[in-house]
N, C-alpha and C positions, 0 to 999 in steps of 0.2 A: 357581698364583697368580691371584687374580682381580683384574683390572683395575678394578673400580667395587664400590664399596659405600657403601648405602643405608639410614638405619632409616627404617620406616614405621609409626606408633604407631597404639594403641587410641584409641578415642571413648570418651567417654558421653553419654548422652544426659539434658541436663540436662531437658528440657521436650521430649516430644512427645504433639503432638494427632492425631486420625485428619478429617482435614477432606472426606474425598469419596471417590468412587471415580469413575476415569476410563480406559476403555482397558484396563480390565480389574486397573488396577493402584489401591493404596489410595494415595490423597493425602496428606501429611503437612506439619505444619509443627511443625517440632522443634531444640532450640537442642541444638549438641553441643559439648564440648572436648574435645581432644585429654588424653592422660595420659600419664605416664612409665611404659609397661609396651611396649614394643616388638618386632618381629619384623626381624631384620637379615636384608637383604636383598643377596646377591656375585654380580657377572654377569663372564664372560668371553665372550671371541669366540666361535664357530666360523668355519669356514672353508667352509661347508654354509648353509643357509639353516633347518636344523632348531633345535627349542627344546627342550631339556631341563631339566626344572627338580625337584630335588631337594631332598625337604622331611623337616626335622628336629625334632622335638621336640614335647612335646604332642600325641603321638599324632597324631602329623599324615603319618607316614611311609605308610598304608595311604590314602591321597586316591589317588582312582583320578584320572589325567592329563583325563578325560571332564567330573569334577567340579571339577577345580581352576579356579577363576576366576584365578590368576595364569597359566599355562597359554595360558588362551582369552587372555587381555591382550597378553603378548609373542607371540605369535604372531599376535595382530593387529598389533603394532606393528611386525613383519618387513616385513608385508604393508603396510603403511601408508606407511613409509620407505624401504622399499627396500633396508634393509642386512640383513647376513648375521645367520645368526643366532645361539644364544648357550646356555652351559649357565648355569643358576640357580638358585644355591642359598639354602635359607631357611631360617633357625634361628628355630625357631619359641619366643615367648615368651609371644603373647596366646593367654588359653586358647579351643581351641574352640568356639562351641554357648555361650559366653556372653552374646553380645548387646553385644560389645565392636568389630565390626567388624572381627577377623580374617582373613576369608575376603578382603573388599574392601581392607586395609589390604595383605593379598601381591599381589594384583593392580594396586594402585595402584605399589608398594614395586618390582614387576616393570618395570611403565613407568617408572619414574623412574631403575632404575638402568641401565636399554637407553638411555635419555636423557642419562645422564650417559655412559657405555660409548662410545656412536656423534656422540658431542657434538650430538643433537639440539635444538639450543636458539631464542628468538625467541621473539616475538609468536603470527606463524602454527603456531610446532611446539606452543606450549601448547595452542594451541583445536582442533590435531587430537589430542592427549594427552585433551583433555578429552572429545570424543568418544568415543574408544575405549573410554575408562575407564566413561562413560556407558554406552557399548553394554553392557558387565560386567556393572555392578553398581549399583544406585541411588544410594549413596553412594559408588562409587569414585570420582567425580570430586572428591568432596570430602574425599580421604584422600591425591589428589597434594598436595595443602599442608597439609591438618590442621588446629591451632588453633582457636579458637573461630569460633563460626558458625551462620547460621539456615540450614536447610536446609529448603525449600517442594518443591512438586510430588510427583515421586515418591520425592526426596532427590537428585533434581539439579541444580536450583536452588541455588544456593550464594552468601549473603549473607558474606562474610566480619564477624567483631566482634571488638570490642578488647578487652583487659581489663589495668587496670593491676598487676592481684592475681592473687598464685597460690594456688588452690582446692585444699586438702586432703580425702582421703577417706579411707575404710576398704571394702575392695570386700571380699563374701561371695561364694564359688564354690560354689554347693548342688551335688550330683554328679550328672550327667547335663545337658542340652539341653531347649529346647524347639524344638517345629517350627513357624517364623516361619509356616507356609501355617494350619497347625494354630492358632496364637494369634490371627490374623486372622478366620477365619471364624470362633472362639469370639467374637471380638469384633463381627462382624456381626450376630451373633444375639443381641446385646445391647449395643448401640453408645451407648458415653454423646458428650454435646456438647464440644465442646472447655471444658475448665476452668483453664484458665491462657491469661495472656496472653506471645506470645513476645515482643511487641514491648516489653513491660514488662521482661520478662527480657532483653533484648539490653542494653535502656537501665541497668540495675542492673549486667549486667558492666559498659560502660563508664565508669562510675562507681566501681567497684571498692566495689558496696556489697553486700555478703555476706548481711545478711540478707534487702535485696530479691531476692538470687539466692534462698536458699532458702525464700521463698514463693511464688516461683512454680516450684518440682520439681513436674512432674508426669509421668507416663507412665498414658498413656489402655488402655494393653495389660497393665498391670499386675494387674489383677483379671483377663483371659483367661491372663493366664501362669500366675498362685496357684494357677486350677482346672486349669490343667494341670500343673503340677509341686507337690506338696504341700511340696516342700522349698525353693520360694521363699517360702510367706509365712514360715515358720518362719525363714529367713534375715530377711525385713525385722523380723521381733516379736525375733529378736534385737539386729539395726542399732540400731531406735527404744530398746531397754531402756537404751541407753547416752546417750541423748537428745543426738542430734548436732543441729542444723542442720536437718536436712533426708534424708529418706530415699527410695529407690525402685528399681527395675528400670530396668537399662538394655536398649534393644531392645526383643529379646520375649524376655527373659531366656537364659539363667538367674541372670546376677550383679546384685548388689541393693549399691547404693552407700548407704555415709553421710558427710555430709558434715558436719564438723568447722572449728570456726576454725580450729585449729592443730594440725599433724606432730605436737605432742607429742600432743593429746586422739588422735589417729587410734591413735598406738603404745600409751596407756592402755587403750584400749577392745579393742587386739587383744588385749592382755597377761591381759586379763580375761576373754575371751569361752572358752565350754568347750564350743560347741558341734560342730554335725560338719562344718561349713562349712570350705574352705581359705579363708583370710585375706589380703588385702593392703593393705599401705598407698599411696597414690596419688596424685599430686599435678599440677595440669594443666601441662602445656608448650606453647610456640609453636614448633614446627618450622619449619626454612629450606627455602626452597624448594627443591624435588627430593629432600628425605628426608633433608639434610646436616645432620641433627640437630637438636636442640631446648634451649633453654631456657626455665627456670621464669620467670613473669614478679613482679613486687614485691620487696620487701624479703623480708631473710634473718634471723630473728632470731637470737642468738650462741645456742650448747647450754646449754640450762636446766641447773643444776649439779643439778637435782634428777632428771632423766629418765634412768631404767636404759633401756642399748642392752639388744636380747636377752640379745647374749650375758652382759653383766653380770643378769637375769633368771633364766637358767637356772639360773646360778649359786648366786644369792641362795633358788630354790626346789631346789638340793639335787642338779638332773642334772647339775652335771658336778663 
């Protein structure tokens, strides 16, 4: 039985610019929300001071313990706090090598549930959470609370933002990864200036004005990821055929978000699409602090009497 359980969700990245390089590492300012696609994270005691953490799903089972950034996390956090240590398991939901933040969303999801486990709490335990989490991963610090948000420097920086709306998508999974180091220097050797403004884009979520959100989507790594993965631009000329809102690469890919007024247009356009992409529908949340869940934020409009669920779908085209 595990004592403590945490989800820790995906990002995207609505808006990121490449602003500098410093210390060897690339500068960013980029607005990200959180989404409803999560990785549940169960911690129990030990009686030992050792961390074991065992990972499910999504191919995630072959992480060697060396790589795992949730791993390096609780075992700093042993070290950090002083308490024993703990076995950790993680059902894994966010895919891979998508540019969704799952590497950093289990290592955040790790700290949060040794936090909740050892009753770590306060003022002072969050700003050494936030360290560690910093030490990780660029953005793990801003994946202990998730939700919307500007994130500067090297993504540790964390401007929290509000948003009175909840942001529907359609997320494209092309098959395989890119190599974040790999889409980087593609992008040094041909670095555009920043093209969006974030500060516009922060001001439009909290206003809850959708179309100011989607003119300012950009992702400045999005032309180095295309020449590296031929199957993301083919995923975005799919996304835009369906003429959402607003389209792009989250990360350094490989998933390529579109963004839709509304759950129904996101479910129309998946119902439509024939290509080789895995599909998901997506929709942002505001997670509570320490992983205790999330809710969508705005109005819930009643089920249009006119939208087929899948499974009514299937049906209507004959499989079942």
């Amino acid at each position: 039985m595990f004592a403590a359980t945490v989800k820790s969700y995906a990002k995207v990245n609505l808006a990121l610019n490449v602003t500098g390089c410093a210390g060897g590492y690339h500068l960013l300012d980029s607005v990200v929300a959180s989404v409803d696609i999560c990785d549940t994270v169960r911690a129990k005691p030990r009686k030992d001071a050792l961390v074991n953490v065992y990972m499910r799903g999504m191919g995630s089972e072959g992480i060697p313990p060396a790589a795992n950034n949730a791993v390096r996390a609780a075992e700093a956090f042993v070290q950090a706090f002083g308490t024993k240590g703990a076995d950790i398991q993680i059902d894994k939901d966010i895919p891979i090598g998508a540019g969704l933040g799952g590497s950093s969303a289990d290592a955040a999801g790790a700290l949060n549930a040794l936090a909740k486990l050892y009753g770590i709490q306060g003022e002072e335990a969050e700003k050494e959470l936030k360290r560690i989490a910093d030490a990780v991963g660029s953005d793990t610090g801003y994946m202990l609370s998730g939700g919307f948000a500007r994130l500067t420097g090297r993504g540790d920086a964390v401007q929290p933002l509000t948003s009175p709306c909840t942001y529907h998508m359609l997320l494209f999974f092309p098959q395989g990864g890119v190599s974040t180091a790999q889409c980087f220097a593609r992008y040094d050797a041909s670095p555009d200036p920043p093209r969006c403004d974030s500060a516009r884009l922060a001001e439009a979520l909290s206003r809850g004005d959708l179309a100011g959100v989607a003119a300012n989507v950009y992702n400045a790594l999005q032309r180095p990821a295309c020449q590296l993965h031929a199957g993301i631009a083919e995923a975005l000329a799919a996304a835009a055929s369906f003429s959402p809102l607003a389209c792009a690469v989250t990360g350094s890919g490989s998933a390529v978000f579109a963004l839709f007024e509304t759950e129904e247009l996101c479910r129309w356009a998946r119902s439509r699409y024939r290509g080789k992409c895995k599909t998901r529908v997506a929709r942002t949340v505001c997670p509570q602090k320490g992983g205790r869940g999330a809710e969508p934020r705005g109005p819930h409009m009643p089920r249009n009497p006119f939208y087929l669920s899948e499974e009514e779908l299937r049906r209507a085209r004959g499989k079942e």
